[in-house]
C-alpha positions as CSV (number, residue, x, y, z in Angstrom):
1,X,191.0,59.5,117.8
2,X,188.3,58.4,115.2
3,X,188.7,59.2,111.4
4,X,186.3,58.7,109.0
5,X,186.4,55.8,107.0
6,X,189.2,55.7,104.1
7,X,188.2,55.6,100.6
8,X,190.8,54.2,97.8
9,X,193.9,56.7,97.8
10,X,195.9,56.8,94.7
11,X,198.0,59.6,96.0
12,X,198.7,60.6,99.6
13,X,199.0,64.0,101.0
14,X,201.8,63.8,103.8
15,X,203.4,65.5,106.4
16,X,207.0,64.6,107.8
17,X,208.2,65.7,110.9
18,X,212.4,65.2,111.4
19,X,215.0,67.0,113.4
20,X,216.8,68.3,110.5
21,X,217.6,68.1,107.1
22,X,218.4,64.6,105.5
23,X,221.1,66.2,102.8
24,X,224.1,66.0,103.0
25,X,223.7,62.3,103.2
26,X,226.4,61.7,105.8
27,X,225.4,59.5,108.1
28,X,223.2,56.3,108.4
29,X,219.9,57.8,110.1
30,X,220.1,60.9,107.0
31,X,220.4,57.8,104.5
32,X,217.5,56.1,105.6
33,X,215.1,59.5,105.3
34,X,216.7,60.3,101.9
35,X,216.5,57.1,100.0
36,X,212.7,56.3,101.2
37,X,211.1,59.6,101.1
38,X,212.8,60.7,97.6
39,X,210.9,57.3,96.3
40,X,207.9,57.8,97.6
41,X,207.6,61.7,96.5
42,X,207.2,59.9,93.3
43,X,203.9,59.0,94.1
44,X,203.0,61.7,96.9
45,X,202.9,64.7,97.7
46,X,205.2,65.0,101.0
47,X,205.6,68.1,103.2
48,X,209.4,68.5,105.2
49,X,209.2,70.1,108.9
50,X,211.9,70.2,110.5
51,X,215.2,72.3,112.2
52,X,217.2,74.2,110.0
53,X,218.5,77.6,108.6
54,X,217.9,79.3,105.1
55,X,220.3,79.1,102.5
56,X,220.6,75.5,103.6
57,X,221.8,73.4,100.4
58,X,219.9,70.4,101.3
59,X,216.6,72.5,101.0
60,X,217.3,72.5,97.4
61,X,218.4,69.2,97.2
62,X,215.0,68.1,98.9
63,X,213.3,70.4,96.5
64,X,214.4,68.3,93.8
65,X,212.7,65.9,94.2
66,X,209.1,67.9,94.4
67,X,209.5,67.6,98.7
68,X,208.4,70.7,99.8
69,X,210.5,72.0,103.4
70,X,209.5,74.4,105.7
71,X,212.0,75.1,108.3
72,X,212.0,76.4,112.4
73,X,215.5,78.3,113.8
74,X,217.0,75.5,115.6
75,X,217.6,76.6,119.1
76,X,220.0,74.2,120.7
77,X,223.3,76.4,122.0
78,X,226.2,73.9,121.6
79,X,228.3,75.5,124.7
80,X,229.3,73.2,127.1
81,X,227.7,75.5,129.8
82,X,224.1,74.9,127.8
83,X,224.5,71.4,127.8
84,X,225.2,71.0,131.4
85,X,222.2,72.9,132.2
86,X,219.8,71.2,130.0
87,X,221.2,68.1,131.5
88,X,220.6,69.5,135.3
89,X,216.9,70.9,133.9
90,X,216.1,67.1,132.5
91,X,216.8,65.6,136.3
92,X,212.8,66.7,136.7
93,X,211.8,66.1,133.4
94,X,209.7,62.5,132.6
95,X,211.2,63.0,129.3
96,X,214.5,61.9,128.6
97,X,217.0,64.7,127.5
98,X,217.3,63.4,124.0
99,X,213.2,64.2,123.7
100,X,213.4,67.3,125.7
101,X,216.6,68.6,123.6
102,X,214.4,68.7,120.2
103,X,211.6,70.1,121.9
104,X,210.7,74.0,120.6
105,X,207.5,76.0,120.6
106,X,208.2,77.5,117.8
107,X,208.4,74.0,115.7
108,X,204.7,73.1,117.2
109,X,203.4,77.3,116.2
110,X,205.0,75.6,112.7
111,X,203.3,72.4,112.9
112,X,200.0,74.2,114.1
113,X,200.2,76.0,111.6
114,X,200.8,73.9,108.6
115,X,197.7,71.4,110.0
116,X,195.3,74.7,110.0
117,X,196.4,76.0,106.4
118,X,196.7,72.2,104.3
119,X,195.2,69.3,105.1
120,X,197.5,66.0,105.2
121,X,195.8,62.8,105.0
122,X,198.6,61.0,107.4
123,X,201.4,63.1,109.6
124,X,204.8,61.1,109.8
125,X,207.1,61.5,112.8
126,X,210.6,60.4,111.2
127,X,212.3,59.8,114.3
128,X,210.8,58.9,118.4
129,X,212.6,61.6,119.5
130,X,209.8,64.2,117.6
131,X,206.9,62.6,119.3
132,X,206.8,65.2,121.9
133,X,204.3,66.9,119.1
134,X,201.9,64.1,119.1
135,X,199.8,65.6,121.3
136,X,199.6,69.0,118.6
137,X,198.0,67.3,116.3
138,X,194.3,66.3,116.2
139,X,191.6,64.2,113.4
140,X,195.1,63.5,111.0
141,X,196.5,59.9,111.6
142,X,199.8,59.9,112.9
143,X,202.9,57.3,111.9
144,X,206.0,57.2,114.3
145,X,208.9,56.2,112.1
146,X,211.4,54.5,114.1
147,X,215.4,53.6,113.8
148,X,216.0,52.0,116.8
149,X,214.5,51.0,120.0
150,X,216.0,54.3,121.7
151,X,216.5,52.8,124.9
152,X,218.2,50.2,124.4
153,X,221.2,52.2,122.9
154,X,221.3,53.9,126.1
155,X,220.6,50.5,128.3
156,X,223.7,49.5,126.5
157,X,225.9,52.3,126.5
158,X,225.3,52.2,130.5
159,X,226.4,48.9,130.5
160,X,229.9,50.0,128.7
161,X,230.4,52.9,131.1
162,X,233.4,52.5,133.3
163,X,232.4,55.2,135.9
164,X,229.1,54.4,138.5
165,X,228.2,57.8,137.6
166,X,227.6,57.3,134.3
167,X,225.9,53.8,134.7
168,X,223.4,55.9,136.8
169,X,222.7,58.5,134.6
170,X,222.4,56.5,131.4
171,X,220.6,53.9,132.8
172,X,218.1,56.5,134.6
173,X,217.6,58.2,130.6
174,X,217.1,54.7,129.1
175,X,214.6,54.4,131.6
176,X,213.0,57.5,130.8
177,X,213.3,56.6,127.2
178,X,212.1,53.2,127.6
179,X,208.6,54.9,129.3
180,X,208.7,58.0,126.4
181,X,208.8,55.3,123.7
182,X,205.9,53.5,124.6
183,X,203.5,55.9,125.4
184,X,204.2,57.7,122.1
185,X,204.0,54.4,120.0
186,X,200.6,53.6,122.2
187,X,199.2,57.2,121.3
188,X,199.7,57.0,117.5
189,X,197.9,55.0,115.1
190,X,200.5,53.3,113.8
191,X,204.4,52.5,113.9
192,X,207.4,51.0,111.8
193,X,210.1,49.3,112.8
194,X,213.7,48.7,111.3
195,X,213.7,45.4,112.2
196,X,211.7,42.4,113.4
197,X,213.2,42.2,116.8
198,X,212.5,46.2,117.1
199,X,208.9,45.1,116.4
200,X,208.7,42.3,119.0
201,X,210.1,44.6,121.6
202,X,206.8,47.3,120.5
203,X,205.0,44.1,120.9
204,X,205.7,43.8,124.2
205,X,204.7,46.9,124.7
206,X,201.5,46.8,123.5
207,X,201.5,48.5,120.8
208,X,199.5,46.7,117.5
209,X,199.9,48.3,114.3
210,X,203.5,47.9,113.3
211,X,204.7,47.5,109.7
212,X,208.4,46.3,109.5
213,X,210.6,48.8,107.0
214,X,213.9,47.5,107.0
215,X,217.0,49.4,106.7
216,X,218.5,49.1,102.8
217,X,221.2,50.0,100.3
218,X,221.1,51.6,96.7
219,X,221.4,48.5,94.6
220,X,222.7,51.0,91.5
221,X,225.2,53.3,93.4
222,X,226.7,50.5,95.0
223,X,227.3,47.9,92.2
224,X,229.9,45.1,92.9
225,X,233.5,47.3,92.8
226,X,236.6,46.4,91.6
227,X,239.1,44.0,93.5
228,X,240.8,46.1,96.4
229,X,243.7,48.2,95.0
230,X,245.5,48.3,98.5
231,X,246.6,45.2,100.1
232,X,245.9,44.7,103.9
233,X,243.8,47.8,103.8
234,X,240.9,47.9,106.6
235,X,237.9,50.5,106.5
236,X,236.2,51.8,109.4
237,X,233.3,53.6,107.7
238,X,230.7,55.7,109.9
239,X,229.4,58.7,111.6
240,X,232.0,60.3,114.1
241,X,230.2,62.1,116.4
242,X,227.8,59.5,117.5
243,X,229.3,57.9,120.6
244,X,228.5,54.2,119.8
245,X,230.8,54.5,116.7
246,X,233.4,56.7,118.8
247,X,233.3,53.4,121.1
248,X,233.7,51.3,118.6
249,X,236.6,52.7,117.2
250,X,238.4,53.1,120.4
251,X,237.4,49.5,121.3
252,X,239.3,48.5,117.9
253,X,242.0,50.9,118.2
254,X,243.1,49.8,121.7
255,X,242.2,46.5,121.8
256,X,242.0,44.6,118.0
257,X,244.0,46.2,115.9
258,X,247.4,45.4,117.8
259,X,246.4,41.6,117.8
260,X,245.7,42.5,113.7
261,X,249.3,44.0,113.8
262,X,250.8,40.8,115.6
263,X,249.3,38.3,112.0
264,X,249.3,41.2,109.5
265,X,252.1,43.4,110.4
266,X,251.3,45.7,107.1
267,X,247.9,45.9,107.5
268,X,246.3,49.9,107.8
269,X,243.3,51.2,109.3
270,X,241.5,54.0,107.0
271,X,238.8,55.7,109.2
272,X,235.8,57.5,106.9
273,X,233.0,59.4,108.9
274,X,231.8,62.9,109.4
275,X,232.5,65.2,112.5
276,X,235.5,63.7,113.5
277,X,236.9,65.9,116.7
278,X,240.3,67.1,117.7
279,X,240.9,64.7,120.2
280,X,239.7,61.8,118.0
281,X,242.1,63.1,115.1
282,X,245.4,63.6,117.7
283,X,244.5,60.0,118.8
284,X,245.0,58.7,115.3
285,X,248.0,60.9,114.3
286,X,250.2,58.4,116.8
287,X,249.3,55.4,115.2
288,X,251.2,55.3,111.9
289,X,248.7,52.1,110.8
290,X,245.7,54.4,110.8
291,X,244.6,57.3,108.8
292,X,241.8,59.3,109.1
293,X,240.5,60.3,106.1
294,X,237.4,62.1,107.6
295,X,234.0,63.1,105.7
296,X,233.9,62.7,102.1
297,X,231.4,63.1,99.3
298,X,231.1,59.6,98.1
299,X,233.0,56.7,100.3
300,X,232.2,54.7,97.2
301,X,236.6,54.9,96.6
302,X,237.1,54.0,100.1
303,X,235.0,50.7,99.7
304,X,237.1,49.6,96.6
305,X,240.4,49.9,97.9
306,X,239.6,48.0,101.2
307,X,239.9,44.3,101.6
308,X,237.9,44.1,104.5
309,X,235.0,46.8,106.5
310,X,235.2,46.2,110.2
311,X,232.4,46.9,112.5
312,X,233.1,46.2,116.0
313,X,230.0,48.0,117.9
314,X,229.5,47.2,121.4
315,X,226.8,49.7,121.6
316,X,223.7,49.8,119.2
317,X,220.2,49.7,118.0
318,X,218.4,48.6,115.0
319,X,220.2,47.8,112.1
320,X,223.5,49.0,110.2
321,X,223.4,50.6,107.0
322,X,227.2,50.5,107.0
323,X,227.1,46.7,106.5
324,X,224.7,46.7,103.9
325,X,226.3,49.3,101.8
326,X,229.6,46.9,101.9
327,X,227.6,43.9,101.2
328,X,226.4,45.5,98.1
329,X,229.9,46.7,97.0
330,X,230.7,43.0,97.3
331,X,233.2,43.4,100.2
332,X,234.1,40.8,103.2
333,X,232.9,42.6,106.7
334,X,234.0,41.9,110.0
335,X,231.2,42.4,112.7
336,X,230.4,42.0,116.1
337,X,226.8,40.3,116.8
338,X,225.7,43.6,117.8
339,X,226.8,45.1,114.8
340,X,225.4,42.7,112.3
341,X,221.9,42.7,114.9
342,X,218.4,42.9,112.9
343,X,220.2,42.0,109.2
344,X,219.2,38.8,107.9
345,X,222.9,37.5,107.7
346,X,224.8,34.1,108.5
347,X,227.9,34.2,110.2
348,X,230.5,32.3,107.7
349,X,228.7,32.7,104.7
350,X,227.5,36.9,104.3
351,X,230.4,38.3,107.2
352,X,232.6,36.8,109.8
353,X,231.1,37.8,113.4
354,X,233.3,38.1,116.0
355,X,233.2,39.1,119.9
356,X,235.9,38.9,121.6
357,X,238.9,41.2,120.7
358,X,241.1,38.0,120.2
359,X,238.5,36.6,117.3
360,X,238.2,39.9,115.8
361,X,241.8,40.2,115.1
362,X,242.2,36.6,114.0
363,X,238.8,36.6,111.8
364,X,240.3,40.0,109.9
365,X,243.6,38.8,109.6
366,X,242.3,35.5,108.0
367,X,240.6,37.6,105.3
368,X,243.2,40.1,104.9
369,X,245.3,36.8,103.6
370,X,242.8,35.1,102.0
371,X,241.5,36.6,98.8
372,X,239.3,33.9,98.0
373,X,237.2,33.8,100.8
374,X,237.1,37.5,101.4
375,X,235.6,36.9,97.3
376,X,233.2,34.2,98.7
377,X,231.9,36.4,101.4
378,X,231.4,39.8,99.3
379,X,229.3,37.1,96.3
380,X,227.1,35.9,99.0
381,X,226.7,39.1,100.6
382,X,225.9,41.0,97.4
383,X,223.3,38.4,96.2
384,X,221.9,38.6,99.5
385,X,221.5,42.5,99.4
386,X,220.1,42.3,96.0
387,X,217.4,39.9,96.7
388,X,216.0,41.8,100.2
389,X,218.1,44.9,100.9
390,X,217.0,47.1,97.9
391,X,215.3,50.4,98.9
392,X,213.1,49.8,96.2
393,X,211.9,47.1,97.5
394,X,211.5,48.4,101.0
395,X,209.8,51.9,99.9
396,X,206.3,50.4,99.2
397,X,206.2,48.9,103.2
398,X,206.4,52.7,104.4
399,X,203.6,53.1,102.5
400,X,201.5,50.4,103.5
401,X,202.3,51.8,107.4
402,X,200.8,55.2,106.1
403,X,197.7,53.7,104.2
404,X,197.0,51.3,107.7
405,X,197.3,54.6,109.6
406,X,194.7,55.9,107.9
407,X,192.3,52.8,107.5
408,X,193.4,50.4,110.2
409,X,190.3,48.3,110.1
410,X,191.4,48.1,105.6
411,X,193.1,45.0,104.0
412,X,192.7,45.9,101.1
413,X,196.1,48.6,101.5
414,X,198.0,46.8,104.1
415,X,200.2,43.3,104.2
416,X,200.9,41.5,107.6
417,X,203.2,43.6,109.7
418,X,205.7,40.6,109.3
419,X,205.6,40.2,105.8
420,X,208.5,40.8,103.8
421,X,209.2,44.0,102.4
422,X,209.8,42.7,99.0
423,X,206.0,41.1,99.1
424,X,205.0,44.4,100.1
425,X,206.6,46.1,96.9
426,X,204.7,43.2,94.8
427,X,201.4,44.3,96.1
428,X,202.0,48.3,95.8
429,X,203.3,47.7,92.0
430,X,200.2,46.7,90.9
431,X,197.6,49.1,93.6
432,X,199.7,51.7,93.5
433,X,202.4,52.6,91.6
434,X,200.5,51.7,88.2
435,X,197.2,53.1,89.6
436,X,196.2,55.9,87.3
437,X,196.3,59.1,88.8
């Protein structure tokens, strides 16, 4: 696809394409959308496709913040007999289900639609799993958003799977992923990546233009909180129906948390997330050392009153926002290396890592006793966040993704794709955001 060649842009005209709504924000992936795009509507004007129903609240909420949303009837039927069917369907698919499942024609008559009435200088696929429209869209540069490197999440999760059944079939959609990914990054103009090891991998792939937007934390809404009110209080802060979380907390329930009870025989396990089911809620109910708490409007109380935030994923991708939303309330974390993956952090002086269920337990029960290093850890890790983890300091990198989009063959709007966000933001504070309009 050839475009003609850029001339100075003070103001971008943009369309983003997303699976659904980012408000509520209650969950990491929602949190990332949110926090860059209500920035950058600041300085652009930015168009919202995506799945969702009128009389949404978050449609308002986007509105705001001058975003304007046009929705498409989500047609995913949530009954078990649906699901089983799609998955039998996807067997003779190339794509993998997760690609296939957001698939709609009446979001690319939408999309058609919106390209043939407006004219967008850069279209934005927040998400791989919405590049099935790539092909829909012609002469408008096109920017694929990433969060993760898709497949490996489900190379990983085939790994953890007890059953040979389900090592097949996860490792036969991470293969199908793994092929989707790299096509679509190779068809659009450019990509981001969360992290620099997500980049490397696109590398590999052969794709060129990447700019690295990390994951980040809202330096105000976070501020350092006060000393923990509960003693021996653990948090177990994310999304509950996503099944790497769900693993994780089984992982800890079954095997950490009784090695935990064995040091710290008062210590209590507070679980905060959204969509927690029935069978995860009768699982906690037994254990009178946990408490789940559920979804909540601000977690911001839950972070005071905990001594330590555990995260023991054994299944991921990308980077975790959870970590660096305790980091900037100034609290000790407990991770696995997966966990703490794609974060700039050093083990003993940001967060304790830990692997093995053994260390876990003995690395949390260390802090739990220890109020000066759990102190030491939260400093470091709150200076560290406020130096390279702001989102306003990441914002401007997104835009330098959307401005090499449109004039690849430019220097004067782009910055290495390795270059720190924070350089990035220098750069775009003078071009951009002081630019007269």
């Amino acid at each position: 696809m050839v475009f003609p060649s850029a001339v100075p842009i003070k103001r971008l005209n943009v369309l983003v394409l997303a699976e659904e709504i980012c408000c509520p924000v209650n969950s990491g992936k929602r949190m990332r959308t949110w926090n860059l795009l209500r920035r950058l509507a600041k300085r652009h004007s930015i168009s919202y496709l995506c799945f969702g129903r009128i009389g949404d609240p978050g449609v308002a909420e986007l509105a705001q913040t001058g975003i304007q949303v046009y929705l498409v009837h989500p047609n995913h039927d949530r009954r078990r007999w649906s699901l089983f069917w799609g998955l039998i369907v996807n067997l003779f698919s190339p794509n993998p289900y997760s690609a296939d499942k957001h698939y709609s024609g009446r979001f690319r008559r939408k999309l058609t639609e919106l390209l043939g009435s407006q004219r967008f200088d850069v279209v934005h696929f927040e998400g791989t799993h919405c590049a099935r429209y790539l092909s829909s869209i012609e002469n408008v540069p096109r920017v694929i958003g990433t969060h993760n490197i898709e497949s490996q999440i489900w190379f990983r999760r085939a790994q953890q799977s007890q059953s040979w059944v389900r090592r097949v079939f996860f490792r036969s959609q991470a293969i199908k992923m793994s092929r989707f990914e790299r096509r679509a990054l190779l068809q659009a103009e450019a990509a981001t990546a969360v992290t620099a090891q997500d980049a490397q991998q696109m590398r590999s792939w052969g794709v060129s233009e990447i700019t690295v937007v990390s994951n980040g934390a809202d330096l105000e809404a976070y501020q350092r909180l006060a000393p923990a009110t509960e003693p021996s209080e653990l948090l177990f802060l994310a999304s509950l129906d996503w099944f790497p979380n769900l693993d994780a907390l089984a992982f800890f329930l079954r095997e950490i948390l009784p090695r935990i009870l064995a040091l710290e025989p008062k210590a209590i396990l507070r679980i905060v997330g959204r969509r927690p089911s029935k069978a995860l809620r009768k699982l906690v109910a037994v254990n009178q050392h946990t408490e789940l708490v559920g979804e909540v409007q601000d977690v911001r109380p839950y972070l005071a009153r905990a001594e330590v935030v555990v995260v023991p994923l054994r299944i991921a991708g990308g980077s975790r926002l959870k970590i660096l939303e305790a980091l900037a309330a100034g609290k000790a974390v407990v991770s696995t290396s997966i966990g703490a993956e794609g974060l700039e952090l050093t083990p003993g002086e940001h967060f304790e890592a830990a692997d093995t269920p053994l260390q876990f337990a003995q690395r949390t029960a260390a802090l739990l006793s220890n109020p000066a290093m759990r102190h030491r850890l939260g400093e470091n890790g709150r200076r560290l966040v406020t130096e390279r983890y702001g989102w306003d300091g990441i914002v401007p990198a997104l835009e330098t993704a959307w401005f090499k989009a449109i004039n690849p063959n430019s220097t004067e709007n782009s910055v290495s794709s390795d270059e720190p966000a924070q350089s990035s933001a220098r750069y775009h504070a003078s071009k951009i955001g002081g630019a007269k309009s």
